[in-house]
ZADOSE-924443 format. One record per residue: residue number from 1; residue in three letters; chain; x, y, z of N, C-alpha, C, CB in turn. Coordinates in nm, 4 decimals. Last residue first. Glycine has a CB too. Layout:
BEGIN
[r NUM ALA A [X Y Z] [X Y Z] [X Y Z] [X Y Z]];
...
***
This chain:
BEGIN
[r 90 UNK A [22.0379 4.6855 9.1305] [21.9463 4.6310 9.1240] [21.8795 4.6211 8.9804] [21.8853 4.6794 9.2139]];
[r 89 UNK A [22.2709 4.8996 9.0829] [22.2757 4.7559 9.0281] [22.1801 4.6409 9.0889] [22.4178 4.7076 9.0474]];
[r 88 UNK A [22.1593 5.1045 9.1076] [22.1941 5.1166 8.9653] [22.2782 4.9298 8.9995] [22.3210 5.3012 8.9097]];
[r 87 UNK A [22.0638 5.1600 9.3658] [21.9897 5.1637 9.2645] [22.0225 5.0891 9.1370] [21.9766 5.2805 9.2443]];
[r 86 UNK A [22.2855 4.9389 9.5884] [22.2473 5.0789 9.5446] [22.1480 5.0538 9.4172] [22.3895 5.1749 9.5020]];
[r 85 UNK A [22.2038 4.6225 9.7423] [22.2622 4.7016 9.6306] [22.2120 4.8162 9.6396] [22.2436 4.6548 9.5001]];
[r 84 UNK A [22.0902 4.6662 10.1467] [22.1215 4.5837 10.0187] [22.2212 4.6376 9.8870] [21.9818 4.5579 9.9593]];
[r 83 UNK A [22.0736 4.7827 10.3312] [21.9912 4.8341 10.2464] [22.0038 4.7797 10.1333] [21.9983 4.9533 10.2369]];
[r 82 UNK A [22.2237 4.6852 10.5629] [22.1728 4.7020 10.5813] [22.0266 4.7259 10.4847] [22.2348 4.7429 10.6368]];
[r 81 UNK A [22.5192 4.5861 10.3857] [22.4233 4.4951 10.4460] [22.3137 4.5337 10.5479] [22.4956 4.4041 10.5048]];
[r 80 UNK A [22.5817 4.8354 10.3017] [22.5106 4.7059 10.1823] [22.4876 4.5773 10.2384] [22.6146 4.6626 10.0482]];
[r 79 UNK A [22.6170 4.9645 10.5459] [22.5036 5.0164 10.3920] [22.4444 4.9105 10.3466] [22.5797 5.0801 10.2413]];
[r 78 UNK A [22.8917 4.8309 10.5951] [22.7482 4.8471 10.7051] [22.5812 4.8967 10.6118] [22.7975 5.0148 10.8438]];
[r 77 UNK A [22.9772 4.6333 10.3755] [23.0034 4.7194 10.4319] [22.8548 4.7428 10.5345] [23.0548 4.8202 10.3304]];
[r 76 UNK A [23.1893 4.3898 10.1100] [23.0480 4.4393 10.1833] [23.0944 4.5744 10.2816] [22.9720 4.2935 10.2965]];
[r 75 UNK A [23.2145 4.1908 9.8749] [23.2242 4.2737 9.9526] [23.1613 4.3051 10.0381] [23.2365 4.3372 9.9183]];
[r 74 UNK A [22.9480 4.2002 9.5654] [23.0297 4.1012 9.6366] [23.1012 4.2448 9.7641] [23.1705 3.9984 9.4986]];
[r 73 UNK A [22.7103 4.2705 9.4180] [22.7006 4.1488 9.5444] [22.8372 4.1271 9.6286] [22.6649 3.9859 9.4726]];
[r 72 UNK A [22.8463 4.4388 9.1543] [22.7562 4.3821 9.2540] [22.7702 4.2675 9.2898] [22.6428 4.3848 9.2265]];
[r 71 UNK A [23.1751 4.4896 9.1547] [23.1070 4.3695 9.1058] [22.9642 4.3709 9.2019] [23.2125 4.2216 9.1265]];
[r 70 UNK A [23.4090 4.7621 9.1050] [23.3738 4.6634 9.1986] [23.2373 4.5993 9.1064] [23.3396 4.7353 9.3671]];
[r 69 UNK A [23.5706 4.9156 8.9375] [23.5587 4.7501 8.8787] [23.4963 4.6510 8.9621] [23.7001 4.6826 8.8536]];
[r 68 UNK A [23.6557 5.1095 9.0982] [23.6129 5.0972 8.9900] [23.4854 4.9760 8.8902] [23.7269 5.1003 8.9614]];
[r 67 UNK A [23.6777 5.0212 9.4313] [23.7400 5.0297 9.3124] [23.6405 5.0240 9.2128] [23.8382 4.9324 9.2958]];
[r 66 UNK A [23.6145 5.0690 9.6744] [23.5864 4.9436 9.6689] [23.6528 4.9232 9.5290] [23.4331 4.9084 9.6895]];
[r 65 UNK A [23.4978 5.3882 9.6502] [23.6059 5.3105 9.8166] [23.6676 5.1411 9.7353] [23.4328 5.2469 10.0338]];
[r 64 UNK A [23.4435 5.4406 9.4418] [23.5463 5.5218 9.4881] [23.5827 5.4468 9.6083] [23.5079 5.6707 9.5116]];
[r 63 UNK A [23.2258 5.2349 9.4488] [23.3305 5.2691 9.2567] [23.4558 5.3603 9.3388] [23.2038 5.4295 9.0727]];
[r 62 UNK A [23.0899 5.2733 9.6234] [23.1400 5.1504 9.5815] [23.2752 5.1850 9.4941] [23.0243 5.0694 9.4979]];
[r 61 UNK A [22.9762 5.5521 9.5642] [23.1201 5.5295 9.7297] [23.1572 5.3890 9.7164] [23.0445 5.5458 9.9439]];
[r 60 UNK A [22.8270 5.5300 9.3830] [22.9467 5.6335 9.4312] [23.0322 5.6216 9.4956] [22.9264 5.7196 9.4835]];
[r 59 UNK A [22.6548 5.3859 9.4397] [22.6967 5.3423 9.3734] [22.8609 5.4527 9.3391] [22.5805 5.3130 9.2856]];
[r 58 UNK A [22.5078 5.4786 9.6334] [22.5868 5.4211 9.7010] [22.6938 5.3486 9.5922] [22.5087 5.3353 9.7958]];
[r 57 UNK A [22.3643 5.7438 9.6140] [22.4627 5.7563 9.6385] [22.5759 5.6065 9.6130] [22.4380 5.8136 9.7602]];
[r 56 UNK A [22.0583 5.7181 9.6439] [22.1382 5.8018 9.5501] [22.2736 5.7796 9.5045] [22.1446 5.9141 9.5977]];
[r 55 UNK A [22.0727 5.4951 9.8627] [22.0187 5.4739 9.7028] [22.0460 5.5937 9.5802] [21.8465 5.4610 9.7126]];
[r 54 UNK A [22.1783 5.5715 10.0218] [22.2525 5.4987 9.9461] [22.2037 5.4739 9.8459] [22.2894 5.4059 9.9886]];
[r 53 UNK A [21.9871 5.8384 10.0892] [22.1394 5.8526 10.0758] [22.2364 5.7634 10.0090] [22.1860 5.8572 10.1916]];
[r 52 UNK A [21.7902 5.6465 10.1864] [21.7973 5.7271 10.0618] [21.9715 5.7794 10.0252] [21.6862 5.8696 10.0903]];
[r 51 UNK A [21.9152 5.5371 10.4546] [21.8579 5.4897 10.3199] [21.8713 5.5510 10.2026] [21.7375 5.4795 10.3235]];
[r 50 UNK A [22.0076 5.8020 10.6074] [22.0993 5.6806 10.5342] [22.0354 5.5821 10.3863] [22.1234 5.5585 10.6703]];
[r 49 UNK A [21.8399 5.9505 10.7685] [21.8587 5.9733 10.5936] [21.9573 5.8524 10.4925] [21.9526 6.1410 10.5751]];
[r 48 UNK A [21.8321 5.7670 10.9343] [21.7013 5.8144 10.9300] [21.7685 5.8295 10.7670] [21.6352 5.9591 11.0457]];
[r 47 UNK A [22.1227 5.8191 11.0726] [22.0794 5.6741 10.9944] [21.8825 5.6888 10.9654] [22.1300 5.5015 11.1356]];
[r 46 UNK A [22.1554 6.0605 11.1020] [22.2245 6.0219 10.9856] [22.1734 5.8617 10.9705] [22.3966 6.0457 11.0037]];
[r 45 UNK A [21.9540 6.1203 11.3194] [21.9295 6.1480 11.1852] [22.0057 6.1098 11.0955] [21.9187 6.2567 11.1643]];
[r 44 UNK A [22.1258 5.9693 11.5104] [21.9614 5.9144 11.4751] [21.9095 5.9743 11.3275] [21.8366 5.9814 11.6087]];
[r 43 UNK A [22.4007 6.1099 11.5204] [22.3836 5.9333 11.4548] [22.2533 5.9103 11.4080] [22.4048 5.8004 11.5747]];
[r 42 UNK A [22.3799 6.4806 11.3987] [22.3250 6.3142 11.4916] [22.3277 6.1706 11.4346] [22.1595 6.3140 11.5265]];
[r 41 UNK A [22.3509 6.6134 11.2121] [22.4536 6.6772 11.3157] [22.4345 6.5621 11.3943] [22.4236 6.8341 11.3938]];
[r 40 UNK A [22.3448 6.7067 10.8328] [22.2983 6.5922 10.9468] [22.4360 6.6061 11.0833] [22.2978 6.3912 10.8495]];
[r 39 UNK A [22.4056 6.9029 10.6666] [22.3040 6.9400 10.7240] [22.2183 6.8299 10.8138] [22.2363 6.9961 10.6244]];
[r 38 UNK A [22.6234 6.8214 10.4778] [22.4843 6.7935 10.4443] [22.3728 6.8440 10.5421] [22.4716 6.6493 10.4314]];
[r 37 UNK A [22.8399 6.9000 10.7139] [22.8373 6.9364 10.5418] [22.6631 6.9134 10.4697] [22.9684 6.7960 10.4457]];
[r 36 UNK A [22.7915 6.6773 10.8926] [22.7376 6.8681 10.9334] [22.7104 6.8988 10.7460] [22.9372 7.0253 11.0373]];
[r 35 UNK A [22.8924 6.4428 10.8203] [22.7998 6.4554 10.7570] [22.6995 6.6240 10.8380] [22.7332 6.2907 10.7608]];
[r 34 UNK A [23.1849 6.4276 10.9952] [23.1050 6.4773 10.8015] [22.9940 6.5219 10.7421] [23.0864 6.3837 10.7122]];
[r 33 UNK A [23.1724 6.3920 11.2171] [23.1047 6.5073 11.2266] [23.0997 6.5185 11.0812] [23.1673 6.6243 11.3116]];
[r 32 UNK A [23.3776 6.0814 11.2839] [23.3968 6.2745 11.2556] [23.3470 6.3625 11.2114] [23.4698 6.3234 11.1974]];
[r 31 UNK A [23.1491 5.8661 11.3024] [23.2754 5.9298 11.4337] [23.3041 6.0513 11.3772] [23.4456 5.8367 11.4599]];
[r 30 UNK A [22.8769 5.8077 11.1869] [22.9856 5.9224 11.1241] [23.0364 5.9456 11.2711] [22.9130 6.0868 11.0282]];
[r 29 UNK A [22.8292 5.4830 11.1447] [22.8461 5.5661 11.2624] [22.9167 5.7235 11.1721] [22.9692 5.4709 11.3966]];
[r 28 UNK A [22.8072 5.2459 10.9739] [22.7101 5.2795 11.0167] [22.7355 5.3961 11.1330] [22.6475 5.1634 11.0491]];
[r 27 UNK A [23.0966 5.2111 10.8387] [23.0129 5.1655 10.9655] [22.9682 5.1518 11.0978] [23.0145 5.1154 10.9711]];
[r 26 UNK A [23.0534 5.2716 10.5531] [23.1024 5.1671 10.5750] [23.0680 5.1401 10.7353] [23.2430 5.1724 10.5295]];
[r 25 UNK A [22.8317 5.4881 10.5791] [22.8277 5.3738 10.4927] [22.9252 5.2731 10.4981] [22.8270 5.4124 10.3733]];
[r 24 UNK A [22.9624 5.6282 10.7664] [22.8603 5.6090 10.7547] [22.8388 5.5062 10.7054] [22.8155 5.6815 10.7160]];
[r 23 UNK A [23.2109 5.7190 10.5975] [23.2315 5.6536 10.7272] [23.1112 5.6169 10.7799] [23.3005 5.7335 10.8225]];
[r 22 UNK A [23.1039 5.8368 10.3178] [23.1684 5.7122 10.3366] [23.2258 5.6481 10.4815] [23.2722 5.7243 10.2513]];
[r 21 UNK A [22.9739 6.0339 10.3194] [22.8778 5.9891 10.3750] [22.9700 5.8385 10.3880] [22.7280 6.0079 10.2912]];
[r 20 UNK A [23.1229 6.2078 10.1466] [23.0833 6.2752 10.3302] [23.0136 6.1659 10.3720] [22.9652 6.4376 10.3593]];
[r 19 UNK A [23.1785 6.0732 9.9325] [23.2665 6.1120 10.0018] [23.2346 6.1126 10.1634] [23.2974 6.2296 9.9462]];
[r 18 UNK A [22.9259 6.1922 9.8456] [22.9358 6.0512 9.8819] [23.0419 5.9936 9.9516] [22.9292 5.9838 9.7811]];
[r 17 UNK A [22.9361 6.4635 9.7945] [22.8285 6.3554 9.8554] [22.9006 6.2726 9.9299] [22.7459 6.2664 9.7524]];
[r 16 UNK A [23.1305 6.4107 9.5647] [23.1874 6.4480 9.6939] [23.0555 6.4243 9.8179] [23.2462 6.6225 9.6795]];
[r 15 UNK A [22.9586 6.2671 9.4036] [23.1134 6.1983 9.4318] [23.1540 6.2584 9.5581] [23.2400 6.2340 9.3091]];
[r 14 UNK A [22.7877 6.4524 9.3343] [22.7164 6.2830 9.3801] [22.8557 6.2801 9.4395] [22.6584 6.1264 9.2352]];
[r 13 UNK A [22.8410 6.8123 9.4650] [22.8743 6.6875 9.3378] [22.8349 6.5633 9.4412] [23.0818 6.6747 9.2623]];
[r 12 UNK A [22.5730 6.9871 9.6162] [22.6849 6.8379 9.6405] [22.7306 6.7799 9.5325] [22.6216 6.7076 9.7107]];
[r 11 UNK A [22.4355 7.2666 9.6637] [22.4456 7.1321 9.5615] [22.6005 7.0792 9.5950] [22.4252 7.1784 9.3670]];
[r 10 UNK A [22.3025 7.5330 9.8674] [22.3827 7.4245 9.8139] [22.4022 7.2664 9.7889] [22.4510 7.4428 9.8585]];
[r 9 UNK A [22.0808 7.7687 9.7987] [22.0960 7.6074 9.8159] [22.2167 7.5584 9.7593] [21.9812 7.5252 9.7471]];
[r 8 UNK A [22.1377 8.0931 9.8775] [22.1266 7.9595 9.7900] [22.1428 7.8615 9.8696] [22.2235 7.9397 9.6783]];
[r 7 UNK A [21.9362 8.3356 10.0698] [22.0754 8.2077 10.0354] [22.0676 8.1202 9.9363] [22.1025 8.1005 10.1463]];
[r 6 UNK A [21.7749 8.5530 9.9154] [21.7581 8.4385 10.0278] [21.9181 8.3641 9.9666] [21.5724 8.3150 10.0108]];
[r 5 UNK A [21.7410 8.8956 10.0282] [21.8188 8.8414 9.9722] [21.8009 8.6627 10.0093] [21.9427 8.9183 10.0069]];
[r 4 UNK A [21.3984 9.0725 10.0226] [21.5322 8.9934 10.0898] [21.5845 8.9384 10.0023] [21.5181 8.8894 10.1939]];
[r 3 UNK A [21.3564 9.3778 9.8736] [21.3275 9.2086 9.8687] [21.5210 9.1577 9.9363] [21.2746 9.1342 9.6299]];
[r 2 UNK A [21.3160 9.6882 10.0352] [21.3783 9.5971 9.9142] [21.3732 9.4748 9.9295] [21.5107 9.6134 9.8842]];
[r 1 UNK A [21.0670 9.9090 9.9836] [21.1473 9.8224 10.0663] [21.2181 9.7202 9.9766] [21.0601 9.7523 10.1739]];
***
């Protein structure tokens, strides 16, 4: 008999990630269904995975929504006043 074939797992560049998760993170709601791409179909589960999501992520969607040159602490959005700084500038 022959061995099933299993699907791969698909991998997210961090940037395009983060992309899917930027109406989320700015606020707190995915209105257009982005986050299906990741395998979240509900407001309750997209704010269940939201945490982690910015802590992978959030330094991604600062540098691409907020510019390059954005400055911990400053600005803000529904994320970074729910979960505070992303990883990398704590």
């Amino acid at each position: 008999m022959p061995v099933k074939k299993r699907a791969t797992k698909r991998r997210l560049d961090p940037v395009a990630e983060a992309q899917l998760w930027a109406t989320m993170f700015t606020t707190g709601w995915d209105f257009f269904g982005d986050l299906k791409d990741v395998g979240i179909d509900d407001t309750d589960a997209a704010r269940t995975a939201a945490p982690d999501a910015w802590r992978r992520l959030g330094r991604n969607y600062l540098n691409r929504d907020m510019g390059a040159d954005y400055n911990c602490g400053t600005l803000g959005s529904w994320a970074l006043r729910e979960f505070g700084e992303p990883e990398e500038c704590q």
